[in-house]
Backbone as numpy.savetxt, mean C-alpha at the origin, in Angstrom:
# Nx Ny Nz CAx CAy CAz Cx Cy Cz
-19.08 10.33 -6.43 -19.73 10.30 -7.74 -18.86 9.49 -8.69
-19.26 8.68 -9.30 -18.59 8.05 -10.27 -18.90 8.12 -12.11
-17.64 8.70 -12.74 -17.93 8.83 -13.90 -17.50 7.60 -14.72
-17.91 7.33 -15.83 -17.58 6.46 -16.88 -17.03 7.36 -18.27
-16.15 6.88 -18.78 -15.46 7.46 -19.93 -14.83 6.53 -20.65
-15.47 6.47 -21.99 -14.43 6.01 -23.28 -13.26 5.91 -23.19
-12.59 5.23 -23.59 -11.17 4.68 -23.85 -10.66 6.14 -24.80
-11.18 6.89 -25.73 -11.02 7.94 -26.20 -11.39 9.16 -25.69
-11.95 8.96 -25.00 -12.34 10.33 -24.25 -11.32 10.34 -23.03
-10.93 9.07 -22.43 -9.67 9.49 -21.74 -8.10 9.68 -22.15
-8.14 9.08 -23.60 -6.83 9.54 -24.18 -6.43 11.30 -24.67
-8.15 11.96 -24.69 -7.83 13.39 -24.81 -7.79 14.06 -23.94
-8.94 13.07 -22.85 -9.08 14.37 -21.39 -8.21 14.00 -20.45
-6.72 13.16 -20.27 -6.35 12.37 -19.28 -6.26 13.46 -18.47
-5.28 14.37 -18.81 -5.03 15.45 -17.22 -6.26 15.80 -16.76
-7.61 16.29 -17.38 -8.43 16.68 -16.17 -9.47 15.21 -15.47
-9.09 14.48 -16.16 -9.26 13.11 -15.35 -8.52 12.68 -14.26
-7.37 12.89 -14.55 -6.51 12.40 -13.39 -6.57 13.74 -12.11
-7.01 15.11 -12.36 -7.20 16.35 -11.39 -9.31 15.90 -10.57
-9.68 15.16 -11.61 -11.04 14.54 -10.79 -10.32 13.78 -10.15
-9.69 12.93 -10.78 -9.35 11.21 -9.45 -8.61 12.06 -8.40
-7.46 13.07 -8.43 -7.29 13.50 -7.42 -8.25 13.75 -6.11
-9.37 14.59 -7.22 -10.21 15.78 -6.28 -11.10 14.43 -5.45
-11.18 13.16 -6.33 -12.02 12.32 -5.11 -13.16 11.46 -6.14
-13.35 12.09 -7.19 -14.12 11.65 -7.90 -13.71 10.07 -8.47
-14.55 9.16 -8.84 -14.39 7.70 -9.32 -14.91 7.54 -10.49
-13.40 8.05 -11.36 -13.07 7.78 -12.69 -13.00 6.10 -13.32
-14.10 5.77 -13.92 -13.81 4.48 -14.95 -13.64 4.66 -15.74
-12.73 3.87 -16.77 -12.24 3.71 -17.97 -13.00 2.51 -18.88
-14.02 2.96 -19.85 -14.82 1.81 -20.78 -14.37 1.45 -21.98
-14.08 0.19 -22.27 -14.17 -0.21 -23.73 -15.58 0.07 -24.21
-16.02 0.67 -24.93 -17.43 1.26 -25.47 -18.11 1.19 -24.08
-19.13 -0.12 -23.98 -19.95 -0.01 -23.06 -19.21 -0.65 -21.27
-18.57 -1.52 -22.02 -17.67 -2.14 -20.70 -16.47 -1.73 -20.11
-16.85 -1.91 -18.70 -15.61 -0.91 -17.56 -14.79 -2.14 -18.09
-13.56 -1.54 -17.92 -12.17 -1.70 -17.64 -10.89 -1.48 -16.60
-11.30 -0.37 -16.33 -10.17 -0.01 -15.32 -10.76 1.38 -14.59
-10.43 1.26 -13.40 -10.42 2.44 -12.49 -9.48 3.58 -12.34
-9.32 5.11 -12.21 -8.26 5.58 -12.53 -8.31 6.32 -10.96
-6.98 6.00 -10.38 -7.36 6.43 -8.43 -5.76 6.55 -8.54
-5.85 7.61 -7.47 -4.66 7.99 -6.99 -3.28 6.97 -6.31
-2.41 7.34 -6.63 -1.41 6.38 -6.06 -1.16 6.16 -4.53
-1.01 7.66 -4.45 -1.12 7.81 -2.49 -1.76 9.02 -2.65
-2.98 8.69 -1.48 -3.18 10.37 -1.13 -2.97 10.75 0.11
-1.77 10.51 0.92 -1.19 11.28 1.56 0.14 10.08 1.21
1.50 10.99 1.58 2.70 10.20 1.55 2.61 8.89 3.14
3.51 8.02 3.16 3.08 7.18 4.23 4.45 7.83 5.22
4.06 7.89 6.71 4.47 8.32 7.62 6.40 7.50 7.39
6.80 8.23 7.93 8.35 7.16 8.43 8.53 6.73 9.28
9.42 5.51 9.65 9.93 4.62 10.92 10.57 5.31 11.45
10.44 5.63 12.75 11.58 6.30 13.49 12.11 5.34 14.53
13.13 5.25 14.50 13.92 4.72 15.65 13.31 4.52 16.29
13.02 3.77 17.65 12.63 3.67 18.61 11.12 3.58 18.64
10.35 3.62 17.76 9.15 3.88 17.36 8.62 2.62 18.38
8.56 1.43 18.62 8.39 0.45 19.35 8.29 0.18 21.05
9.57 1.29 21.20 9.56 1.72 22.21 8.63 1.35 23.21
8.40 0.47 24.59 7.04 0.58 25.49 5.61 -0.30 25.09
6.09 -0.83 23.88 4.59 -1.64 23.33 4.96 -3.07 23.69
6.39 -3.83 23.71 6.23 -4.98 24.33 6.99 -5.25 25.17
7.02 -6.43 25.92 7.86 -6.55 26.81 8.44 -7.92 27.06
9.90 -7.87 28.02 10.16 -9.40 27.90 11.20 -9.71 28.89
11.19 -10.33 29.66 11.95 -10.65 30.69 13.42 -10.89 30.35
14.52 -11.54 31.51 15.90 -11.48 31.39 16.29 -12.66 30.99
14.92 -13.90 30.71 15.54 -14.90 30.14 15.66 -14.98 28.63
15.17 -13.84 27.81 15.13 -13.54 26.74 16.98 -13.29 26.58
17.95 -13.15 26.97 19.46 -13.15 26.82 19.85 -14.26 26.89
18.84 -15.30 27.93 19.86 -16.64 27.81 20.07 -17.17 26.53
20.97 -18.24 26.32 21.95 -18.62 25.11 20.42 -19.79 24.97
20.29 -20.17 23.74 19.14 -20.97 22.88 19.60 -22.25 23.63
18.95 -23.41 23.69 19.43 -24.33 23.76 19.77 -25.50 22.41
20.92 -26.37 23.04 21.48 -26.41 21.51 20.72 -26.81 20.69
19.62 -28.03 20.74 19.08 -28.56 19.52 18.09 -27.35 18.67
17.77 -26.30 19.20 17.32 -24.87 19.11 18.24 -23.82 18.01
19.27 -23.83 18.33 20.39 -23.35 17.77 21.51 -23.80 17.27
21.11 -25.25 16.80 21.25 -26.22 15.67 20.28 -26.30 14.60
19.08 -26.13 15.00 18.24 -25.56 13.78 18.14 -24.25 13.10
18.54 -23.61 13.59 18.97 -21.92 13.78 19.70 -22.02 12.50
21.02 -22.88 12.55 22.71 -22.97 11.67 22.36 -23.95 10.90
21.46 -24.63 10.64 21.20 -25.65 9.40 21.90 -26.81 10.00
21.90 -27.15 11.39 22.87 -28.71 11.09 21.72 -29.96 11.61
């Protein structure tokens, strides 16, 4: 559901505006008749963390991946 609200009507009602944008509701913000701005949550859930190893098994790469670059390779690498 989406509500529309005055530029003054959200400077008095902000907290139970911002407890709708929580709850899901789609809060706009109007200069009289014209939208302006949307008022939506920042995160609604926190974002997961990197864990170590997280990569683990998704790619793969053979033993020539250790060999040494070749030089004109690793002359562009060092800026010369």
């Amino acid at each position: 559901m989406t509500v529309t609200v005055t530029t003054h009507e959200a400077k008095t009602q902000l907290s139970k505006l911002i407890a709708r944008a929580l709850a899901g509701e789609d809060i706009i913000i109007a200069n009289r008749t014209t939208p302006q701005v949307r008022l939506v949550p920042v995160l609604a859930e926190p974002e997961p963390k990197r864990g170590f190893g997280s990569m683990k098994g998704k790619f793969k790469f053979d033993e020539s991946f250790f060999d040494p670059l070749p030089d004109e390779e690793l002359d562009a690498w060092e800026g010369r």
